[in-house]
N, CA, C and O atoms as a Maestro MAE file, in Angstrom:
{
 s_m_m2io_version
 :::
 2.0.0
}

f_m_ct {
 s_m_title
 :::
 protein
 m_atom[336] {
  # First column is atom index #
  i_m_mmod_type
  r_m_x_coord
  r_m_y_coord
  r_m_z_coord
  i_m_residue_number
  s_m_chain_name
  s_m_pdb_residue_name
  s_m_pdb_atom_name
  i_m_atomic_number
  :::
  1 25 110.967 -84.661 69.579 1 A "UNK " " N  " 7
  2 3 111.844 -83.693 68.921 1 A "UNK " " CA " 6
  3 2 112.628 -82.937 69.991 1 A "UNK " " C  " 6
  4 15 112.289 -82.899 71.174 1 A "UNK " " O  " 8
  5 25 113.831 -82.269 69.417 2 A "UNK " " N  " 7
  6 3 114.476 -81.861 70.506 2 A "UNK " " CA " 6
  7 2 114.059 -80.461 71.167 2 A "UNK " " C  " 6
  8 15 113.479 -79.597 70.510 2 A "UNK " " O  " 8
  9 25 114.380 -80.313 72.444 3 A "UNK " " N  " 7
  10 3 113.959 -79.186 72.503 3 A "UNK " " CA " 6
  11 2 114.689 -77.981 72.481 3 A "UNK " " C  " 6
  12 15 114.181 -76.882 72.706 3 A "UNK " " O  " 8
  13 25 116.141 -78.220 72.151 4 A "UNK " " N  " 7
  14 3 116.766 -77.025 71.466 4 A "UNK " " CA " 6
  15 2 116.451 -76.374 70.098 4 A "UNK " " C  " 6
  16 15 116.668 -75.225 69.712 4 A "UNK " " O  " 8
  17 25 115.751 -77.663 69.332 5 A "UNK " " N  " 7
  18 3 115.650 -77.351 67.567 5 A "UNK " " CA " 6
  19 2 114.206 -77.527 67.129 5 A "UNK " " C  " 6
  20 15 113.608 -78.502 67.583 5 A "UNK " " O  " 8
  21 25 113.476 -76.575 66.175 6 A "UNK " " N  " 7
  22 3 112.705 -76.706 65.621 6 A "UNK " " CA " 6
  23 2 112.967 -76.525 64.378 6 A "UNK " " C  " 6
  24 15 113.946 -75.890 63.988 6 A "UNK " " O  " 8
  25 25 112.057 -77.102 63.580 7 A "UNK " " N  " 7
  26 3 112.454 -76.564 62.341 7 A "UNK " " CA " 6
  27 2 111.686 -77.647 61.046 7 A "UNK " " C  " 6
  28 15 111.182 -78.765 61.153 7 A "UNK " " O  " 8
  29 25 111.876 -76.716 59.814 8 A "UNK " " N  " 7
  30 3 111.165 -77.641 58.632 8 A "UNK " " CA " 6
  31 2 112.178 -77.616 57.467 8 A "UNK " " C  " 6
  32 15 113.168 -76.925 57.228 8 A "UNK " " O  " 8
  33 25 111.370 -78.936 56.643 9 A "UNK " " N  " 7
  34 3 112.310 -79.311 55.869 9 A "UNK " " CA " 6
  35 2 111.488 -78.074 54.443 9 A "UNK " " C  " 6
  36 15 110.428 -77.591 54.841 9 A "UNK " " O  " 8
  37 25 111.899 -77.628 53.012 10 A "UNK " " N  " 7
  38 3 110.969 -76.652 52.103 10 A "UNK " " CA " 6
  39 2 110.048 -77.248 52.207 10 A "UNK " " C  " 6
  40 15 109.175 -76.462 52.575 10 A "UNK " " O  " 8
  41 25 109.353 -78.942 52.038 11 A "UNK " " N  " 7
  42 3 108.604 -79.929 51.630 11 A "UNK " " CA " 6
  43 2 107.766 -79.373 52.974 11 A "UNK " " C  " 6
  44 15 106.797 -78.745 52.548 11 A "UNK " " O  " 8
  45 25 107.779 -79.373 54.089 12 A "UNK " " N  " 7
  46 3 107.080 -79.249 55.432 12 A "UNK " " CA " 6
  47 2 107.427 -79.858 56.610 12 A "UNK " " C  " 6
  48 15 108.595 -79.839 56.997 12 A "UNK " " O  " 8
  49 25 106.637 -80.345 57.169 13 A "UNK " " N  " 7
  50 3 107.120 -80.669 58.763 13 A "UNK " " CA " 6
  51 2 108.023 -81.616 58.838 13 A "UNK " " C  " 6
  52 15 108.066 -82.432 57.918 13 A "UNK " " O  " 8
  53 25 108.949 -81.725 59.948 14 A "UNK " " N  " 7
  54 3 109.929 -82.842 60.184 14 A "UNK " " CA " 6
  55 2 109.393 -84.194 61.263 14 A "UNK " " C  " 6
  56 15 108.899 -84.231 62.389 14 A "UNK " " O  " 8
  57 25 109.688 -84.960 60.507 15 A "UNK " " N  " 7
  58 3 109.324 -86.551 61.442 15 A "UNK " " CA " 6
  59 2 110.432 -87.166 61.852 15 A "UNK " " C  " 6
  60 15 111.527 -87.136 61.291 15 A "UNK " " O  " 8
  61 25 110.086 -87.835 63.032 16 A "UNK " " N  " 7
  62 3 111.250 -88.720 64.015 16 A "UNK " " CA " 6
  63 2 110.720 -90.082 63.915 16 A "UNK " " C  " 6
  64 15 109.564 -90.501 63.953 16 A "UNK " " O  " 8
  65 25 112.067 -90.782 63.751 17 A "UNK " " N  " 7
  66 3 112.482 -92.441 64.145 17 A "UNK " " CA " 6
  67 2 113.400 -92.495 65.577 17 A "UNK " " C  " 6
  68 15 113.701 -91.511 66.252 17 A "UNK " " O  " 8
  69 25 113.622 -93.355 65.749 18 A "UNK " " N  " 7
  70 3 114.361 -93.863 67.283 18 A "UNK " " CA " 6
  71 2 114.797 -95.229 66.619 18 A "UNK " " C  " 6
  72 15 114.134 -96.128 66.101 18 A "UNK " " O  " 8
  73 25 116.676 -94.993 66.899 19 A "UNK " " N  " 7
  74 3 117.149 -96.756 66.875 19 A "UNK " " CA " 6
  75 2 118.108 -96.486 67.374 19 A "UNK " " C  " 6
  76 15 118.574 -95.350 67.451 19 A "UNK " " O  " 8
  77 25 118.807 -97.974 68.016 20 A "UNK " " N  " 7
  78 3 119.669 -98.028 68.507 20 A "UNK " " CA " 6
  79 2 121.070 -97.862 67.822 20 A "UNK " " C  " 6
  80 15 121.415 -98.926 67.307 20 A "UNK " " O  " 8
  81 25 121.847 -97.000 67.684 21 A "UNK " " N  " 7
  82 3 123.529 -96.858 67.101 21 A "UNK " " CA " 6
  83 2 123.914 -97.909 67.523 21 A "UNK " " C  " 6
  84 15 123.253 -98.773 68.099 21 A "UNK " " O  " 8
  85 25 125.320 -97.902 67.190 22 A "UNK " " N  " 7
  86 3 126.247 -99.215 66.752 22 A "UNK " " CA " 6
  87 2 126.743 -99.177 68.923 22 A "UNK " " C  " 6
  88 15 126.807 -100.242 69.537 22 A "UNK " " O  " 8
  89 25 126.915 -98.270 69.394 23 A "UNK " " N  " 7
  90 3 127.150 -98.515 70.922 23 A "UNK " " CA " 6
  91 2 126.105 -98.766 71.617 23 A "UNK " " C  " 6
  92 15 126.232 -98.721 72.840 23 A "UNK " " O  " 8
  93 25 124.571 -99.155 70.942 24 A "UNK " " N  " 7
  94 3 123.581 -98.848 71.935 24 A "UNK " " CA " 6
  95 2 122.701 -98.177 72.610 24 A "UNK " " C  " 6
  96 15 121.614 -98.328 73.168 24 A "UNK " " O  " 8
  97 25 123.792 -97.093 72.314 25 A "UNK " " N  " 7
  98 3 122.337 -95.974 72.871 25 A "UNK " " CA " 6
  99 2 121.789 -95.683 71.163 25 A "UNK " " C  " 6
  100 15 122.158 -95.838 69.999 25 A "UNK " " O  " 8
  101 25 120.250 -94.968 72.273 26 A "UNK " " N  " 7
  102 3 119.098 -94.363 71.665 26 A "UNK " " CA " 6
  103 2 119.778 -93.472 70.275 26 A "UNK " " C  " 6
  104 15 120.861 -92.903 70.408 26 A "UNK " " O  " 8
  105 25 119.022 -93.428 68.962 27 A "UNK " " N  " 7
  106 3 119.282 -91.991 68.358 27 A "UNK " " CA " 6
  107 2 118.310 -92.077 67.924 27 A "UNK " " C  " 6
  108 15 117.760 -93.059 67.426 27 A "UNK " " O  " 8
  109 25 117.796 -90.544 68.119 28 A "UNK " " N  " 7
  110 3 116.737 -90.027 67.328 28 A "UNK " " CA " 6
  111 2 117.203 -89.175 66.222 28 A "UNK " " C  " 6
  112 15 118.080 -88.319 66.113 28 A "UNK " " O  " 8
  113 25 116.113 -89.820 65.249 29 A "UNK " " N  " 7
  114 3 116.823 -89.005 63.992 29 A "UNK " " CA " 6
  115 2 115.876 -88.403 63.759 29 A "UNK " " C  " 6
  116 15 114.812 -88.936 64.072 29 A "UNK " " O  " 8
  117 25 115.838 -87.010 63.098 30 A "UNK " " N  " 7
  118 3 114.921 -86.030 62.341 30 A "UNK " " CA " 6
  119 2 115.223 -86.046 60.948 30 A "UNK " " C  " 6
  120 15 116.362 -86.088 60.484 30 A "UNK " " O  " 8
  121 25 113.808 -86.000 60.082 31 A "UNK " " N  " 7
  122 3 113.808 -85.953 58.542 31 A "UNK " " CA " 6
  123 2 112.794 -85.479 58.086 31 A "UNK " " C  " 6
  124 15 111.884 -85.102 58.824 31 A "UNK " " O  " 8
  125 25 112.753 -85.421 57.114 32 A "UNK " " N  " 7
  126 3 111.659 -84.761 56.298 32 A "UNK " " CA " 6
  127 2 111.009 -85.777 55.350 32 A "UNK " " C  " 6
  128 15 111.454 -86.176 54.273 32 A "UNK " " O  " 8
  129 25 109.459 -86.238 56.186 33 A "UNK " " N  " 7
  130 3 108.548 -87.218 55.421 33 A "UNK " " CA " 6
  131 2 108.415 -87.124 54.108 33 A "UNK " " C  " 6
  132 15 108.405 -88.265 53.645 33 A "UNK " " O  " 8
  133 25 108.323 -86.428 53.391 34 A "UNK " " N  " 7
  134 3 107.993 -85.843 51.852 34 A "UNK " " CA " 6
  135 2 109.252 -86.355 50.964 34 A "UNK " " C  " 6
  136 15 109.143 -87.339 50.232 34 A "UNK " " O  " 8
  137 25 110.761 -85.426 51.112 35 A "UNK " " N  " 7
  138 3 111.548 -86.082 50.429 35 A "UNK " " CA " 6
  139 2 113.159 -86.685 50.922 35 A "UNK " " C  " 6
  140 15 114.298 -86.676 50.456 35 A "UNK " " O  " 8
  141 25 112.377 -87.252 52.294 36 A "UNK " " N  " 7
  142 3 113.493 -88.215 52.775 36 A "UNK " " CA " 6
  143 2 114.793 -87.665 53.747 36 A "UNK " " C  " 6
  144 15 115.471 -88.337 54.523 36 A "UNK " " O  " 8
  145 25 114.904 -86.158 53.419 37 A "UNK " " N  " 7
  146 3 116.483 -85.289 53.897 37 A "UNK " " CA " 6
  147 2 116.344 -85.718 55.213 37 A "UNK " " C  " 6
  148 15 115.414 -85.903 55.998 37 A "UNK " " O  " 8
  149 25 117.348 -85.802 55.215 38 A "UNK " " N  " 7
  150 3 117.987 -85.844 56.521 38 A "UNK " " CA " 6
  151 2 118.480 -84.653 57.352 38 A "UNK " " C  " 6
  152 15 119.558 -84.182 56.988 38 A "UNK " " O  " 8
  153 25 117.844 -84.052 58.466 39 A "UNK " " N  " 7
  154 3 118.368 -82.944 58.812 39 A "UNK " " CA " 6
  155 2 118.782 -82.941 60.063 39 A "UNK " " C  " 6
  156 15 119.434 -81.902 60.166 39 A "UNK " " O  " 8
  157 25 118.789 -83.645 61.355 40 A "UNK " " N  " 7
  158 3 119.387 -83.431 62.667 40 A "UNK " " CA " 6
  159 2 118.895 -85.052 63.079 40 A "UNK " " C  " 6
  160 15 117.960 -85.717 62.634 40 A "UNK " " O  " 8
  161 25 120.186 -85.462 64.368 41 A "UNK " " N  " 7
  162 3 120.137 -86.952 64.663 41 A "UNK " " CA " 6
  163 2 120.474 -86.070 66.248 41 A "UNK " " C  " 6
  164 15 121.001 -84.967 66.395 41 A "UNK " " O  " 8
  165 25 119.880 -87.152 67.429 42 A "UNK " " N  " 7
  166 3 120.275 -86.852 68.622 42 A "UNK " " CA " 6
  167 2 120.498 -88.182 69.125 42 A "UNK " " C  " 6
  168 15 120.069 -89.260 68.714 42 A "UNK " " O  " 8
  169 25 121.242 -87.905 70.080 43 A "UNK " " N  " 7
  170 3 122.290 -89.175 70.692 43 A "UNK " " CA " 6
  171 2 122.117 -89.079 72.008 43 A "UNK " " C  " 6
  172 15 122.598 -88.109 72.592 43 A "UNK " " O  " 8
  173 25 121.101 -90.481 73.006 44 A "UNK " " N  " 7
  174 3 120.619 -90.494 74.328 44 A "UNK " " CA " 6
  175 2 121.986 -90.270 75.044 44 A "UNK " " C  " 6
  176 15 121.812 -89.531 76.013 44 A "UNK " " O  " 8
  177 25 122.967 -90.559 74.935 45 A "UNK " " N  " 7
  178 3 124.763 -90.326 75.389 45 A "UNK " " CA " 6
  179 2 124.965 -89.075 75.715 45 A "UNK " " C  " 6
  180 15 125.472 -88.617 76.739 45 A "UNK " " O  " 8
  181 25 124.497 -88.487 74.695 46 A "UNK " " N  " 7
  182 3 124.763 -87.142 74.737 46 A "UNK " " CA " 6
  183 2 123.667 -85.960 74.587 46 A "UNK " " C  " 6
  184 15 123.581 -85.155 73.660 46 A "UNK " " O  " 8
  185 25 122.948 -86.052 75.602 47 A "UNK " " N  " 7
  186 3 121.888 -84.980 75.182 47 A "UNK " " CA " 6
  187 2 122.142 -83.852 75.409 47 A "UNK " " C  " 6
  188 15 121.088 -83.577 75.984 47 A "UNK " " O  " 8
  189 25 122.824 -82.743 75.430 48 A "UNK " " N  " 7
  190 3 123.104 -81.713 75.170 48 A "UNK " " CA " 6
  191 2 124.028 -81.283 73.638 48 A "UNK " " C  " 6
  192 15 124.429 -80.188 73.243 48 A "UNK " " O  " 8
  193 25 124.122 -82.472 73.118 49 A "UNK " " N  " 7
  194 3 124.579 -81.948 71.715 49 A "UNK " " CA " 6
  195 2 123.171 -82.362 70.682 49 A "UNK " " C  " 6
  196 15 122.235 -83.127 70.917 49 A "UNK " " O  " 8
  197 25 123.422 -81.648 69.664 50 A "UNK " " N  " 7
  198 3 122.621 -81.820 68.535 50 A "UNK " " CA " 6
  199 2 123.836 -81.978 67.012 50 A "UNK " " C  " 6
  200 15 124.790 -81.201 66.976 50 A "UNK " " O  " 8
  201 25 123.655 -82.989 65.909 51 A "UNK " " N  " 7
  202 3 123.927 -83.346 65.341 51 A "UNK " " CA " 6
  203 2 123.354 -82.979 64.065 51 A "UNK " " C  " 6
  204 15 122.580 -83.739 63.482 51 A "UNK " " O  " 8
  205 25 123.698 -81.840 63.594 52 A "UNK " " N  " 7
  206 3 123.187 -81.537 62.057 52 A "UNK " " CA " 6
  207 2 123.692 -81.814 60.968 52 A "UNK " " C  " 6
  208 15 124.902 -81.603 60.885 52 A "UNK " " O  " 8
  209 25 122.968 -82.389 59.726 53 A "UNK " " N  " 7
  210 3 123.278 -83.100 58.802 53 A "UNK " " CA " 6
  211 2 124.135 -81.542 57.968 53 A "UNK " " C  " 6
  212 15 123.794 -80.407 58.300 53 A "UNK " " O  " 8
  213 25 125.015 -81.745 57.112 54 A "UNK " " N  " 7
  214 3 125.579 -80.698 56.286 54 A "UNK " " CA " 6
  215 2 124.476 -80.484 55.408 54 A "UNK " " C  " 6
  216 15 124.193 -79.353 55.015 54 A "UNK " " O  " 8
  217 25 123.875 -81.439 55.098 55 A "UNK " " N  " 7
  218 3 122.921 -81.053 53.220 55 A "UNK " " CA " 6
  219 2 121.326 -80.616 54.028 55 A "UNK " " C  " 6
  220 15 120.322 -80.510 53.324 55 A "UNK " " O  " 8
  221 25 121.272 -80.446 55.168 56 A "UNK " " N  " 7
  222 3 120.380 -79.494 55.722 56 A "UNK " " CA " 6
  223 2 120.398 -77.983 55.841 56 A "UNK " " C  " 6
  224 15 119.465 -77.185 55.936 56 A "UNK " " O  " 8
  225 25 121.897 -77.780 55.805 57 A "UNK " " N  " 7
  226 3 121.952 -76.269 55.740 57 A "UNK " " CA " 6
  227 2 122.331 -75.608 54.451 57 A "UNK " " C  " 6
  228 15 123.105 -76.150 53.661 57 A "UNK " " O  " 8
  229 25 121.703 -74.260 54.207 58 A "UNK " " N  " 7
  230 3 121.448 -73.260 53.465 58 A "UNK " " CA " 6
  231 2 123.647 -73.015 52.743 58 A "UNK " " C  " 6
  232 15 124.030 -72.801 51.593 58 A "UNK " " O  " 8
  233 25 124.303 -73.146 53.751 59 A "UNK " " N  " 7
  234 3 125.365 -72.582 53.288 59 A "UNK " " CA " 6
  235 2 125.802 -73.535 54.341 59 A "UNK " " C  " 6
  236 15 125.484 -73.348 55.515 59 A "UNK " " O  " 8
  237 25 126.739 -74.862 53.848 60 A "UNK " " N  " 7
  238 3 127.514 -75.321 55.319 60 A "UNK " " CA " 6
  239 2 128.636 -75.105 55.849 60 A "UNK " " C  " 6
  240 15 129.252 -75.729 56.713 60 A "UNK " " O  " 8
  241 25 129.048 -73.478 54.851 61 A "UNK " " N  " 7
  242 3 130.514 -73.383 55.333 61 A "UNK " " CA " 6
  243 2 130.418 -72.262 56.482 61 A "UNK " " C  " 6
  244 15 131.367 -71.597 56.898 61 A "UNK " " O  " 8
  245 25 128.555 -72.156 57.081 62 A "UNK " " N  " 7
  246 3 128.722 -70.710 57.879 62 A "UNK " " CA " 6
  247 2 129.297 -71.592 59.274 62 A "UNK " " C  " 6
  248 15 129.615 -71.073 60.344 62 A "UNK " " O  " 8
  249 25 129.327 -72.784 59.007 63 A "UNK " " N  " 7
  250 3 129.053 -73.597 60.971 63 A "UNK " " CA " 6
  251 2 130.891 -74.615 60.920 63 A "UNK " " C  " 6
  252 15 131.128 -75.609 60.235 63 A "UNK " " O  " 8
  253 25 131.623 -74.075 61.643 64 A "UNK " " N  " 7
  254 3 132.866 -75.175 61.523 64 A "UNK " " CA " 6
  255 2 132.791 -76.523 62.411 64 A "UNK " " C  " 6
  256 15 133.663 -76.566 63.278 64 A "UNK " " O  " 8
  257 25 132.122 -77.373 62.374 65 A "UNK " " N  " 7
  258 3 132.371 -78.932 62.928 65 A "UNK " " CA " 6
  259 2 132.872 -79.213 64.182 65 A "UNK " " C  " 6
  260 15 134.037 -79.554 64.387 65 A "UNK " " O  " 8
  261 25 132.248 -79.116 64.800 66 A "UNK " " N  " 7
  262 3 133.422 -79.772 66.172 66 A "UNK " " CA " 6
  263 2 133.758 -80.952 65.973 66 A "UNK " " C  " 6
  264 15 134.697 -81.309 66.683 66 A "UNK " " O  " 8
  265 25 133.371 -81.687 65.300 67 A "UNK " " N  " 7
  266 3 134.023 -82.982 64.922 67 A "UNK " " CA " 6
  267 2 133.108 -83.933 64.092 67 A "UNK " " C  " 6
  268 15 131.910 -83.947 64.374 67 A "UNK " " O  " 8
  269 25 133.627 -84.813 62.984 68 A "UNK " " N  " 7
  270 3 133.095 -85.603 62.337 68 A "UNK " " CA " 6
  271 2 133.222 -87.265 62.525 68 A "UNK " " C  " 6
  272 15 134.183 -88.035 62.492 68 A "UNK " " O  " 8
  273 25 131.663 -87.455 62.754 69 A "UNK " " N  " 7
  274 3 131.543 -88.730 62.787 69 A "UNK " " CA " 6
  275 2 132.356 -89.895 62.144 69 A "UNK " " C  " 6
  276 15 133.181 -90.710 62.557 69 A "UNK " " O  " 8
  277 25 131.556 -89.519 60.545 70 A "UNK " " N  " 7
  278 3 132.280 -90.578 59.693 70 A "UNK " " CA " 6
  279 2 132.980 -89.995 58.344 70 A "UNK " " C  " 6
  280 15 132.646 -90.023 57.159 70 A "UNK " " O  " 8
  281 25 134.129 -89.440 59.060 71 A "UNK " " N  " 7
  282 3 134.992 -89.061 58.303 71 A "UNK " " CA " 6
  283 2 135.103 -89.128 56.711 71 A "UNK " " C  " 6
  284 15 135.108 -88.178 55.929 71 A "UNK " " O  " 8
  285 25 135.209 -90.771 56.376 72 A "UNK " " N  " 7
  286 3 135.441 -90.565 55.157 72 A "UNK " " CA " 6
  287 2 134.084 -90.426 54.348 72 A "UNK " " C  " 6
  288 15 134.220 -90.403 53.124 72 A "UNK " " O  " 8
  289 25 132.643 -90.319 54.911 73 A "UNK " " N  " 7
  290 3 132.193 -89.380 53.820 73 A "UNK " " CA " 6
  291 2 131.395 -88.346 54.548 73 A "UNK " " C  " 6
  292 15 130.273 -88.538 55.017 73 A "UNK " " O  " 8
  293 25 132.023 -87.319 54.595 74 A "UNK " " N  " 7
  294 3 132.540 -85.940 55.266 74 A "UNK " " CA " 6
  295 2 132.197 -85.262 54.330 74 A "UNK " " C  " 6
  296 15 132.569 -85.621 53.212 74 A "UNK " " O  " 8
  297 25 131.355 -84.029 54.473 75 A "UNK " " N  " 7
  298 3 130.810 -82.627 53.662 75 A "UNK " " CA " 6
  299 2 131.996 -82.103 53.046 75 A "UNK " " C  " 6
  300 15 132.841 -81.753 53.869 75 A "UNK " " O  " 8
  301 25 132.342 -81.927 51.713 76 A "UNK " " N  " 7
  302 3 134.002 -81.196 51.562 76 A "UNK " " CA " 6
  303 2 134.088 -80.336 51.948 76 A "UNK " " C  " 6
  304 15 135.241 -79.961 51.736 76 A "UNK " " O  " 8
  305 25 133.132 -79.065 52.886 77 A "UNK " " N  " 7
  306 3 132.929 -77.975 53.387 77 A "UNK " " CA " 6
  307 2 133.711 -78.400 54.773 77 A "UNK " " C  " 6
  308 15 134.548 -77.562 55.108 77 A "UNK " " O  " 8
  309 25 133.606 -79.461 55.579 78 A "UNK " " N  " 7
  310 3 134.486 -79.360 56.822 78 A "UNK " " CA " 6
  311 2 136.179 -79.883 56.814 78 A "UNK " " C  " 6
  312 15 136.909 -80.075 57.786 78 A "UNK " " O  " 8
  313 25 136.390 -79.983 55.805 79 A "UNK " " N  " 7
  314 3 137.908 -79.499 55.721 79 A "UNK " " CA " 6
  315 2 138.598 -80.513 56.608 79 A "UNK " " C  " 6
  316 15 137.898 -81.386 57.122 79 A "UNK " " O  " 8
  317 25 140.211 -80.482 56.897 80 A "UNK " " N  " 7
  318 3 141.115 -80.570 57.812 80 A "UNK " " CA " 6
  319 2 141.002 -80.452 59.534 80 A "UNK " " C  " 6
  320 15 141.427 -81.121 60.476 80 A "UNK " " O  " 8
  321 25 140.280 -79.359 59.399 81 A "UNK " " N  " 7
  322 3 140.006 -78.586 60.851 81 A "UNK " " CA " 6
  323 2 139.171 -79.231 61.643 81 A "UNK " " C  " 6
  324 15 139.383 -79.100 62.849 81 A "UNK " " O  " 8
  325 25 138.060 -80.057 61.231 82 A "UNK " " N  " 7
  326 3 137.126 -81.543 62.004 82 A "UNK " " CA " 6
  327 2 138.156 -82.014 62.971 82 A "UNK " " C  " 6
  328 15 139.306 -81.673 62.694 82 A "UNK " " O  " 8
  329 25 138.000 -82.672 63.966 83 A "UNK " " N  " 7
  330 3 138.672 -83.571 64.843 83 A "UNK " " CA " 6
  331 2 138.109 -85.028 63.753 83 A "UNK " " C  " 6
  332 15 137.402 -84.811 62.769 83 A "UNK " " O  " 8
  333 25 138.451 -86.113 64.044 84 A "UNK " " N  " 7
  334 3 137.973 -87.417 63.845 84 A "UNK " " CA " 6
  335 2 137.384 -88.110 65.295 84 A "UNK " " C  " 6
  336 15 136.928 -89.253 65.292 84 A "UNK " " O  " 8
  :::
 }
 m_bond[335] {
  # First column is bond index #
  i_m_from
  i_m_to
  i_m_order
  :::
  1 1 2 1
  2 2 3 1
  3 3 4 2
  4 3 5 1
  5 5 6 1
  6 6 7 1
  7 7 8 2
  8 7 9 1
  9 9 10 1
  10 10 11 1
  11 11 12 2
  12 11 13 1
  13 13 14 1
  14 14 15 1
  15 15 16 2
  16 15 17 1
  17 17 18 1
  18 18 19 1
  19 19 20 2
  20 19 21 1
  21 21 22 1
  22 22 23 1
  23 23 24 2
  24 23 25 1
  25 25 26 1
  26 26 27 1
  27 27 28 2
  28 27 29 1
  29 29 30 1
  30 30 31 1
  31 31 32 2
  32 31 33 1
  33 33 34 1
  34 34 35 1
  35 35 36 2
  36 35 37 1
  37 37 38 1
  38 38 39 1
  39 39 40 2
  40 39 41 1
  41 41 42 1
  42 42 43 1
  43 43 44 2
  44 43 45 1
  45 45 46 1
  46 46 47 1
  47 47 48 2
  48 47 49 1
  49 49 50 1
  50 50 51 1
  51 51 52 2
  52 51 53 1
  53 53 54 1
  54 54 55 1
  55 55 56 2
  56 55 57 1
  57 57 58 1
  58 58 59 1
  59 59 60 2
  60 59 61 1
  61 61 62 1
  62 62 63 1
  63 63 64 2
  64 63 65 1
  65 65 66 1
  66 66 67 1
  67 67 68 2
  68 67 69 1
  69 69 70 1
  70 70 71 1
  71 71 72 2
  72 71 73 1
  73 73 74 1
  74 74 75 1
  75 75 76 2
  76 75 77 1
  77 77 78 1
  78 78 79 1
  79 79 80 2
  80 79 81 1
  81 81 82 1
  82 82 83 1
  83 83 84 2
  84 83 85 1
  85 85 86 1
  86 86 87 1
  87 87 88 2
  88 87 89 1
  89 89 90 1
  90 90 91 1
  91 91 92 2
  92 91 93 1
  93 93 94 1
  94 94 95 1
  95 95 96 2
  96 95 97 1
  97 97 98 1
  98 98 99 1
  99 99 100 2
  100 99 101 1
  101 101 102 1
  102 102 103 1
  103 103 104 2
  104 103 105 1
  105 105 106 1
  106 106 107 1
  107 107 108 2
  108 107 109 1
  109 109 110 1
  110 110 111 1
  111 111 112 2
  112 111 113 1
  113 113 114 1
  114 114 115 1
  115 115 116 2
  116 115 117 1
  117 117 118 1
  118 118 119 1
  119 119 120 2
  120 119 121 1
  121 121 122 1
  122 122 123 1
  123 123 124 2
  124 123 125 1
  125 125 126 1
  126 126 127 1
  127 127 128 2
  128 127 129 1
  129 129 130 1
  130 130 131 1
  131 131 132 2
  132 131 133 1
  133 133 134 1
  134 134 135 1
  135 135 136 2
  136 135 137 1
  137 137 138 1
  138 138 139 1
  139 139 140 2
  140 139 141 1
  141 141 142 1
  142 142 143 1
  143 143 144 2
  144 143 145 1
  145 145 146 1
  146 146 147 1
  147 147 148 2
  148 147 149 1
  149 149 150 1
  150 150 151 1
  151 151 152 2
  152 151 153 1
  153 153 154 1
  154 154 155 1
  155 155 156 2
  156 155 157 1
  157 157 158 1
  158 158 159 1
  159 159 160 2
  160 159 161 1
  161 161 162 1
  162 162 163 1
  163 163 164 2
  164 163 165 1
  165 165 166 1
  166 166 167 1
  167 167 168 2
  168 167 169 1
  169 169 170 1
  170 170 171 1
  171 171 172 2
  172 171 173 1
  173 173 174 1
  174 174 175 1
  175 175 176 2
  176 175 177 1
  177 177 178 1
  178 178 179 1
  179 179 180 2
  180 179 181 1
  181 181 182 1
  182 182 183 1
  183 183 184 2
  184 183 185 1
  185 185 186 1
  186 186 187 1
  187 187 188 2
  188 187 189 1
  189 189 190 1
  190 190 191 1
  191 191 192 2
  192 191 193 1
  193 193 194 1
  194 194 195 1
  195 195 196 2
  196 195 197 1
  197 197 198 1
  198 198 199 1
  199 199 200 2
  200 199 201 1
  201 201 202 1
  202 202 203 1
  203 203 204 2
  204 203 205 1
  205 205 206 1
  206 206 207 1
  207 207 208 2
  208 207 209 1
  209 209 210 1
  210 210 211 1
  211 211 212 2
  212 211 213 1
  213 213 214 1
  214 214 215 1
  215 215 216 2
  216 215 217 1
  217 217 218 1
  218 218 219 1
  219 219 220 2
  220 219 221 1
  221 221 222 1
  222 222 223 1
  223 223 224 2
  224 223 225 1
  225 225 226 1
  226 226 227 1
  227 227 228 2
  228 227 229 1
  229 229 230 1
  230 230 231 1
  231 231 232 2
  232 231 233 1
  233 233 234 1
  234 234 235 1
  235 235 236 2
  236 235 237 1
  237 237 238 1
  238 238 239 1
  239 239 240 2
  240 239 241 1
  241 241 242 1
  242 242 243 1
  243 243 244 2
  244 243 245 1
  245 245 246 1
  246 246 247 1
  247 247 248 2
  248 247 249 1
  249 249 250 1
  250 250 251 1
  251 251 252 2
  252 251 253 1
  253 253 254 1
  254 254 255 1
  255 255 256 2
  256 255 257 1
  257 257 258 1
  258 258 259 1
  259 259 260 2
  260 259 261 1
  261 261 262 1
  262 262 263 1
  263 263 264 2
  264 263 265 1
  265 265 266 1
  266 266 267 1
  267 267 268 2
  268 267 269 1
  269 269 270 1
  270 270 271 1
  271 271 272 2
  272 271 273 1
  273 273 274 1
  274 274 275 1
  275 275 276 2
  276 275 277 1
  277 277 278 1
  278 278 279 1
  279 279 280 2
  280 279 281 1
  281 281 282 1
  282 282 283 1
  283 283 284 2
  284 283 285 1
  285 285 286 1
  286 286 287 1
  287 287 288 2
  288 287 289 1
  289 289 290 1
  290 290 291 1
  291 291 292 2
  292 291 293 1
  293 293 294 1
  294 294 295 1
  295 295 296 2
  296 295 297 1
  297 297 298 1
  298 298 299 1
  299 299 300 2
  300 299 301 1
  301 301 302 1
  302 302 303 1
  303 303 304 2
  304 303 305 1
  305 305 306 1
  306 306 307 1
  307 307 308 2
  308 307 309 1
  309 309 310 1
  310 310 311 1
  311 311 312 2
  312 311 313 1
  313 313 314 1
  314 314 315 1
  315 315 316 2
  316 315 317 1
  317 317 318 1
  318 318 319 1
  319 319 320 2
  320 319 321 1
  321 321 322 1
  322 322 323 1
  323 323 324 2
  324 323 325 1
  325 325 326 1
  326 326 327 1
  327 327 328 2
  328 327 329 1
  329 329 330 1
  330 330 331 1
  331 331 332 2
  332 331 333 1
  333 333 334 1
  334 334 335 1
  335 335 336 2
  :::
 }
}
């Protein structure tokens, strides 16, 4: 788990997988064993970022995007203002 983020899903603790993305590197993904959510992915490329899922947070319009992965299915909360 990362060591910037802790955290639980309501259900309880969060569990990690490891696979390789479409470039190869490592991602670790975080979820919640109980009912599946998806809440933070980390990328061996980039380890100083963390990757939070939108339907993990409480309100996703408090956090603006530095940029979206896969655009076309994009939280309607990050808007225009995402980079691609």
């Amino acid at each position: 788990m990362s060591d910037i983020l802790t955290g639980s899903c309501l259900c309880g603790a969060v569990a990690t997988y490891d696979k390789a993305a479409d470039s190869g590197n490592m991602v670790t993904r975080s979820f919640c064993p109980t009912c599946g959510c998806q809440m933070w992915s980390e990328n061996s490329a980039m380890p100083h970022m963390v990757f939070l899922h939108a339907n993990s947070l409480d309100d996703p319009e408090v956090f603006q995007p530095m940029f979206v992965v896969y655009r076309n299915v994009r939280h309607p909360g990050t808007g225009s203002r995402a980079k691609a």
